[in-house]
ROFI-474398 format. One line per 3 residues: number of its first residue (from 1); their letters; for each residue x, y, z of C-alpha. Coordinates in steps of 0.5 Angstrom, whole numbers, plus 500, padded with zeros to 3 digits. Layout:
# residues N
NUM> a> X/Y/Z | ...;
***
This chain:
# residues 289
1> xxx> 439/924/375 | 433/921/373 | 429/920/379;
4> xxx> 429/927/382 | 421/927/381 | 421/920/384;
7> xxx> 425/923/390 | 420/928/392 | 414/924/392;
10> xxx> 416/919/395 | 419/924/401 | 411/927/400;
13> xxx> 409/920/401 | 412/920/408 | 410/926/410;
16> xxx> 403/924/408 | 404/919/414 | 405/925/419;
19> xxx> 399/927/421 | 394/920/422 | 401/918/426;
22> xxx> 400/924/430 | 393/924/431 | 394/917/434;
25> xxx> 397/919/440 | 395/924/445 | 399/929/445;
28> xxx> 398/938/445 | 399/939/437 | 404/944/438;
31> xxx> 408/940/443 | 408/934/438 | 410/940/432;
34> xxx> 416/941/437 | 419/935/438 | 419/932/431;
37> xxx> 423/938/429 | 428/937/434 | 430/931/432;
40> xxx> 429/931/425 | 432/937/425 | 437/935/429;
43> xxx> 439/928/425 | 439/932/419 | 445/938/422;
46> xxx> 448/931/424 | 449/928/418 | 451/934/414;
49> xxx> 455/937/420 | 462/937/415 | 458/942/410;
52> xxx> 453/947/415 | 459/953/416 | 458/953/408;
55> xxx> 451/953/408 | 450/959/412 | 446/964/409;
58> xxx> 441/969/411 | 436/967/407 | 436/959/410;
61> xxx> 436/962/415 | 430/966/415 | 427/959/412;
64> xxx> 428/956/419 | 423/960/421 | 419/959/416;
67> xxx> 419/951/418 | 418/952/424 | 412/955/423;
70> xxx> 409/952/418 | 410/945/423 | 405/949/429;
73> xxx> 400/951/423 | 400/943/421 | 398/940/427;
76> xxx> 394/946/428 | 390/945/422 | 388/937/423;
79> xxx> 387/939/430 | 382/942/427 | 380/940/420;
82> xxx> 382/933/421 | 388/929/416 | 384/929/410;
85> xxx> 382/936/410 | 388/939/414 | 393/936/410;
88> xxx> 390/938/403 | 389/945/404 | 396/946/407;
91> xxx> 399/942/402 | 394/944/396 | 396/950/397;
94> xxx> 403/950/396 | 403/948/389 | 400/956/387;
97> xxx> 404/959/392 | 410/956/390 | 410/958/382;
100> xxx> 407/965/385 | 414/966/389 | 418/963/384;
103> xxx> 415/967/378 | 415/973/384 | 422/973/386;
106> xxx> 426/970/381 | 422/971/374 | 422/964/372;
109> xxx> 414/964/369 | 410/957/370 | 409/953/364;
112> xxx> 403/952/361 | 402/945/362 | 405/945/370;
115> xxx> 399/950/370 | 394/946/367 | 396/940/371;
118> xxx> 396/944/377 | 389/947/376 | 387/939/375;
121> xxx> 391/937/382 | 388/942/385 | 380/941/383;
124> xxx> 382/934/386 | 383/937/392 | 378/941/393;
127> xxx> 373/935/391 | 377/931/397 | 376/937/402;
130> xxx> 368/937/399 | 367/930/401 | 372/929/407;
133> xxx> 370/929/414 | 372/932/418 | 370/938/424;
136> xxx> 365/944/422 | 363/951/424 | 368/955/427;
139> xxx> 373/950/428 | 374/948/421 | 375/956/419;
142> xxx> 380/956/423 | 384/950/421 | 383/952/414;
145> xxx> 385/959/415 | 392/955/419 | 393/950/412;
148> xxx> 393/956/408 | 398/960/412 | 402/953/412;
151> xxx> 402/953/406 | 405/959/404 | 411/958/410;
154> xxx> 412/952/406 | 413/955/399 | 417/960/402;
157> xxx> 422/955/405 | 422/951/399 | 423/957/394;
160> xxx> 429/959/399 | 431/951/399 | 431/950/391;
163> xxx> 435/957/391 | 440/955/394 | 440/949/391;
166> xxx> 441/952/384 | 446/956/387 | 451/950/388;
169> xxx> 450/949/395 | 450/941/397 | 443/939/397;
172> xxx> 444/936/405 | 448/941/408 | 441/946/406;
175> xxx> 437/941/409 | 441/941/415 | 442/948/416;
178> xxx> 434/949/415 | 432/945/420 | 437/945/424;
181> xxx> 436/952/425 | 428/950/426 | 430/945/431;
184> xxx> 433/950/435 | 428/954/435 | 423/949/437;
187> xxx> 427/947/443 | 425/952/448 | 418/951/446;
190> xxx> 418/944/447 | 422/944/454 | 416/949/455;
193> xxx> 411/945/454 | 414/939/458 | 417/933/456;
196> xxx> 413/929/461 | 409/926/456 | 415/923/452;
199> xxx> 415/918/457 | 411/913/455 | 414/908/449;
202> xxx> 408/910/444 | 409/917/445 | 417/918/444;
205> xxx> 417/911/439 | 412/916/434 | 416/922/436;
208> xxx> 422/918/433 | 418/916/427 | 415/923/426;
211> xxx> 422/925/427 | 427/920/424 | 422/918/418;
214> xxx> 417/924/415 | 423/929/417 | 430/927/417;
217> xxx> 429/921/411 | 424/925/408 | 427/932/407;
220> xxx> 434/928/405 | 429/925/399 | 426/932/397;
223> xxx> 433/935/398 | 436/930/393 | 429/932/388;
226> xxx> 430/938/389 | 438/938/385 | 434/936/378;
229> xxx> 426/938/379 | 424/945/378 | 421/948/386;
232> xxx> 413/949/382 | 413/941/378 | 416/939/385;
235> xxx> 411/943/389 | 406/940/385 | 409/933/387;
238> xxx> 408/935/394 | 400/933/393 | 402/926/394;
241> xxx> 402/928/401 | 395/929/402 | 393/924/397;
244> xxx> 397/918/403 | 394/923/409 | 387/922/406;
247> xxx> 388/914/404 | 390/913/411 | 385/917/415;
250> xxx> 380/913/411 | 383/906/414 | 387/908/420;
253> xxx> 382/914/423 | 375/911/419 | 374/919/416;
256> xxx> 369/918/411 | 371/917/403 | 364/919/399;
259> xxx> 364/918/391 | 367/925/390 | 372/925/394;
262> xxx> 374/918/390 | 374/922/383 | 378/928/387;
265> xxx> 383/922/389 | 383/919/382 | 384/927/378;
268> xxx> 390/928/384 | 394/922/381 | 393/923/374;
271> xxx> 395/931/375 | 401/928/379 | 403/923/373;
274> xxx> 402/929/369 | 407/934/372 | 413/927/373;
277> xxx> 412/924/366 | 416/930/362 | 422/930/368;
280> xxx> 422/923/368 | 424/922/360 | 429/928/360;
283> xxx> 436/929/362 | 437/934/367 | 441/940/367;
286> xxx> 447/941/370 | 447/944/377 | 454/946/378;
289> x> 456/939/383;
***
């Protein structure tokens, strides 16, 4: 499958959504966090029903703790910090907590060029964050400090979830047995917090968005990805996410954009093209399905 790369950036894509399509809306983060687990988690346990049982594992399992947490440190983060900021710590960071785990947990060493490319996304990354707008003092601290949490919780998941993967696990059923789990672990926070909110058509029609499309489609994508592309490359890819955050809190939310941020937008790309290109031009290697 050629198109492992393509899958995982375009689940990125999506996920890049999230954060303008909540901000949109007025809702408590941690509420929003909560409801777009349960029903994403819930229509991914749905679609790989058949396959959950054998996917069980303590491992996933503890990785649904991991992704409900890393949901409440999101919108904790943008809450704070605003799209741009707050998406491209959390999801800027991922990428070097990944290789780390992955080298850490299963001795599979980075290589030179992911490194290189890597470095290269995330100067661009600190180059948006420079020129992004955003909250200051105290408030930025705080959020910076949630997406830097957010973003080792989504290394851990995605190490466990390519793990499992590589193991021969159907890439559905992982996905369904990791946020399924979330999704029950988010129930009882969002029935306390009141669903009193859902009741107004823009609030659950963007729930649903959140759910249905930067959960359930986009994790069904990365998934997918994730049978063919090595967790570090892809985690790498992953920078598309604030890339799209960052374009879409300039239109739609009118964050400033200074120069510098335009060059750091630019260098995140290259580095992307970078990371696919060798995956895009090489047979991958079996998985065992």
């Amino acid at each position: 499958m050629r198109n492992g790369p393509l899958a995982i950036a375009g689940a990125a894509a999506l996920w890049g959504t999230a954060g303008t399509a909540g901000l949109l809306i007025s809702a408590d983060s941690v509420a929003l966090a909560a409801a777009r687990l349960v029903v994403g988690g819930a229509a991914l346990a749905l679609l790989s029903a058949a396959r959950l049982r054998a996917a069980l594992r303590p491992g996933l399992l503890l990785s649904a703790v991991a992704v409900a947490a890393y949901q409440l440190c999101f919108f904790a983060a943008i809450s704070r910090t605003g799209v741009a900021i707050g998406s491209v710590v959390a999801i800027g960071s991922g990428p070097v907590f990944t290789g780390l785990l992955t080298w850490i947990r299963h001795g599979r060493r980075p290589t030179p060029r992911w490194a290189a490319a890597t470095s290269a996304a995330i100067a661009g990354c600190a180059a948006l964050i420079i020129g992004g707008g955003g909250q200051s003092g105290d408030q930025i601290v705080t959020g910076i400090l949630f997406a830097l949490l957010g973003g080792l919780l989504y290394a851990y998941y995605a190490v466990s979830a390519a793990h499992a993967i590589d193991r021969g696990l159907e890439s559905n059923a992982v996905m369904g047995v990791t946020f399924g789990g979330a999704a029950v672990l988010m129930l009882p926070i969002l029935l306390w917090q009141g669903t009193a909110w859902l009741a107004a058509p823009t609030n659950l029609l963007t729930v649903l968005y959140l759910g249905l499309c930067t959960t359930a489609l986009a994790y069904l994508l990365y998934g997918r990805g994730l049978r063919t592309t090595p967790v570090a490359t892809a985690a790498t890819l992953a920078l598309t996410e604030p890339a799209v955050a960052t374009l879409l809190g300039v239109i739609v939310l009118g964050e400033h954009l200074s120069t510098v941020s335009i060059l750091g937008l630019v260098l995140l790309a290259a580095s992307l093209v970078v990371v696919a290109l060798p995956q895009l031009t090489k047979e991958p290697l079996p998985t065992g399905r």
